[in-house]
Residue, then its C-alpha position, 0 to 999 in steps of 0.5 A: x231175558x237172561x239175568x246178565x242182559x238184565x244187569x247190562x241193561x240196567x247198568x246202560x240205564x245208569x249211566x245214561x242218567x248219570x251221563x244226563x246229570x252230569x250234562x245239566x250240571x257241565x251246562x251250568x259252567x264253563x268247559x275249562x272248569x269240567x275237571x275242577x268244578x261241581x255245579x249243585x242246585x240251590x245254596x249249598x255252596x255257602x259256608x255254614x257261617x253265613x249271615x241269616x240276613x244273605x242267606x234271606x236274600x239270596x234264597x229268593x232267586x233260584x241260584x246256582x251253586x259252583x264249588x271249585x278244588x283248585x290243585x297244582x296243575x288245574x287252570x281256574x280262571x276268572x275270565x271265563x267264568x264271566x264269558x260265560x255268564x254273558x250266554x246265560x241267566x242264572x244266579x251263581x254262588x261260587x266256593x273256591x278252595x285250593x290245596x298244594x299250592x293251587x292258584x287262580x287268576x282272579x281280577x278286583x273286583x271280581x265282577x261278573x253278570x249274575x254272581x251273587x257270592x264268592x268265597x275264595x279260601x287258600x289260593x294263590x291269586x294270580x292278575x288281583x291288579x289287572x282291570x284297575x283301569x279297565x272301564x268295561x268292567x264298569x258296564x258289567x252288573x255289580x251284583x255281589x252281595x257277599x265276597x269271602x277271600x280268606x288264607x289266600x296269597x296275592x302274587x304280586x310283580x313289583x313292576x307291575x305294581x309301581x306301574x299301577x302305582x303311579x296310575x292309581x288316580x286314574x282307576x275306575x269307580x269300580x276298581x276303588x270301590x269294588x263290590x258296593x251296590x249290593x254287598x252286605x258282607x265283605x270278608x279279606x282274612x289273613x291275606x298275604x302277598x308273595x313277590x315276582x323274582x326280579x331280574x338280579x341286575x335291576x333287583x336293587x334299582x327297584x327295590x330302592x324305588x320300590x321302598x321310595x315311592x310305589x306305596x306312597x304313590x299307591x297311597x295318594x292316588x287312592x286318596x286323591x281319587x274322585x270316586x265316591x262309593x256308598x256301601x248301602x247295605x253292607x253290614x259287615x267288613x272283616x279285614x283281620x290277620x294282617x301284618x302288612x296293614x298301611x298306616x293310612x289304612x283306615x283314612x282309605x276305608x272312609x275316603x269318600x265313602x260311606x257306610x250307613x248300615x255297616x254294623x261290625x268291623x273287624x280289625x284283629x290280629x292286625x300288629x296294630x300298635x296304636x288306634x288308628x286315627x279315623x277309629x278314634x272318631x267311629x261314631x263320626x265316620x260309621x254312625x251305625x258301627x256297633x263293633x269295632x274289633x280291634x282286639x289281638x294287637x298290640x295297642x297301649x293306650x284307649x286316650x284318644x276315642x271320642x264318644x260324639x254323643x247321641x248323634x243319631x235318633x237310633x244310636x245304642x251303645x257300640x263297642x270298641x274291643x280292645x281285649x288282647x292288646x298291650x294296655x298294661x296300666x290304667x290312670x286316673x284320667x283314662x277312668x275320667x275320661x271314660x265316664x264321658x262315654x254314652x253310646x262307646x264302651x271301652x272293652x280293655x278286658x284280658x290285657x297284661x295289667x302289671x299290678x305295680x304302683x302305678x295302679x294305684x290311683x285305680x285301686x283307689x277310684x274304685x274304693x269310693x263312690x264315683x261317677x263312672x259307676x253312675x248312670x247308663x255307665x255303671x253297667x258297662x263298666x261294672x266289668x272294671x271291677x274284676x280285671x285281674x293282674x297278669x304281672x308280676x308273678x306274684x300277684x297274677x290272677x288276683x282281682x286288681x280292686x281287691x290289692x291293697x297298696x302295700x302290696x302293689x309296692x306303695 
């Protein structure tokens, strides 16, 4: 056979196996998703910070792993991710990233037979809102152990929303729960929300209402919903980077729900300018929490969170992570009230302490024996000892302990 024959041929055999492959990976998505979708065997689609504990878990199933580039002009919708599902038997891992401006329709809460994972990253999402009300989505499995959004923008109608709004008590168990029999991980980082223009001669009658009711009424249906969810396996929440967190925000997470395992939460970089009030009680409201991170913020004062003592057989010591805030002096009844803590430590490390008179009773606790430094305490507040004073200029950078009162203006 001529050499050239040869080359052909083998070059028809290639792509008949290339075109084989890529017929058994198109079997395992939808048709709209050809262009913009790759299917790829195993759990390669998981990002590389993904818990060992999820990772365990869904390495006993055999998965499909789908991993999306959402542009522009490319259509990703969630709808018939889920229509096809319903025509097959597989377990599905789902990585969705979006460049220039690419969105996705996505409904809450992103149910559908056999998806075990989704991570969604730098989308614009489009209908987040839509199945509130939709009582067939609570016939659908929830099988979602861990759901990432991350860097991502809801696209939000206002009249839409206050139509929500108004009907927020009637949503079903799974829109005010979400993801919550089998999720272990749930992940919303620095989601924003960018608003639908509104016709010029309603703009200022909406807004008006808008600012008036939508959210408290958004607010009161969530908190006068019946619904109970219990989030037994979730271990971890990350809810940081947020500058439009409600003040109710934290009465909403512990309403009627319980977290029995949950381990970390994360609340940073969210403009926070006090703790808010359920945090205070931590111990109380998630019995198991061993950090609570609400560091980058802007909060002054630690006064407030309660310890509630060895409540549980298997309590350990949690922290509570404030590095980063505003606390900026340190008095003597907040060092009393700490040595009352057992099972909470207080981590007020790298805040802008200002090295006036004002520390001077804490100068002076740590000059002579004391009782925080006593017992199971000692070591957790051994740290005290070397905070370093970032004001005034002078004194930046000098171990707080170490100043004596002369020189911070005495």
């Amino acid at each position: 056979m001529p050499i050239n024959q040869i080359l052909l041929s083998l070059l028809w055999l290639s792509t008949m196996v290339d075109y084989g492959n890529l017929q058994r990976s198109h079997n395992r998505l939808p048709s709209q998703w050809y262009n913009i979708c790759k299917a790829k065997p195993g759990l390669s689609c998981l990002g590389s910070t993904t818990d060992t504990r999820v990772v365990n878990v869904m390495r006993k199933k055999l998965h499909t792993c789908v991993v999306c580039d959402v542009g522009p002009n490319d259509i990703w919708n969630f709808h018939d991710f889920r229509s096809f599902l319903q025509h097959s038997s597989r377990n599905y891992a789902m990585a969705v990233r979006c460049h220039d401006g690419g969105n996705i329709t996505l409904p809450f809460p992103m149910r559908a037979a056999g998806l075990e994972y989704i991570s969604i990253t730098n989308c614009l999402i489009v209908d987040y809102m839509s199945e509130y009300f939709d009582t067939t989505i609570d016939t659908i499995p929830d099988t979602l152990i861990q759901s990432s959004i991350t860097d991502s923008v809801m696209y939000v109608d206002i009249l839409n929303l206050a139509a929500v709004a108004n009907e927020m008590s009637n949503m079903t168990k799974s829109a005010k729960c979400g993801p919550e029999k089998n999720i272990m991980v749930s992940i919303a980082r620095n989601i924003s929300y960018a608003f639908a223009e509104l016709p010029e001669r309603i703009e200022n009658e909406i807004l008006t209402n808008f600012t008036s009711y939508t959210a408290t009424n958004f607010i009161r249906g969530l908190l006068t919903s019946s619904h109970i969810c219990v989030y037994s396996n979730l271990f971890e929440m990350d809810i940081s980077v947020s500058n439009t967190r409600g003040a109710k925000f934290d009465s909403i997470l512990v309403h009627n729900a319980g977290y029995p395992k949950l381990q970390t939460l994360k609340v940073s970089d969210s403009f926070l300018s006090k703790i808010p009030e359920r945090f205070n009680d931590w111990r109380l409201y998630l019995p198991r929490l061993m950090t609570l991170d609400l560091s980058h913020n802007n909060i002054a004062d630690f006064s407030g969170v309660l310890d509630y003592g060895d409540r549980f057989r298997e309590s350990k010591i949690g922290t509570l992570d404030l590095r980063y805030n505003r606390i900026s002096t340190i008095a003597l009844d907040e060092l009393e009230y700490l040595r009352y803590h057992s099972f909470v430590k207080i981590d007020i490390r790298n805040n802008p302490f200002i090295c006036d008179c004002d520390m001077r009773d804490f100068i002076d606790y740590f000059s002579r024996p004391n009782d925080l430094m006593k017992g199971g305490n000692a070591s957790q507040y051994d740290y005290l000892r070397r905070l370093k004073c970032q004001e005034p200029p002078s004194l930046k950078g000098r171990t707080i302990v170490d100043l004596n009162f002369n020189e911070i203006g005495c």
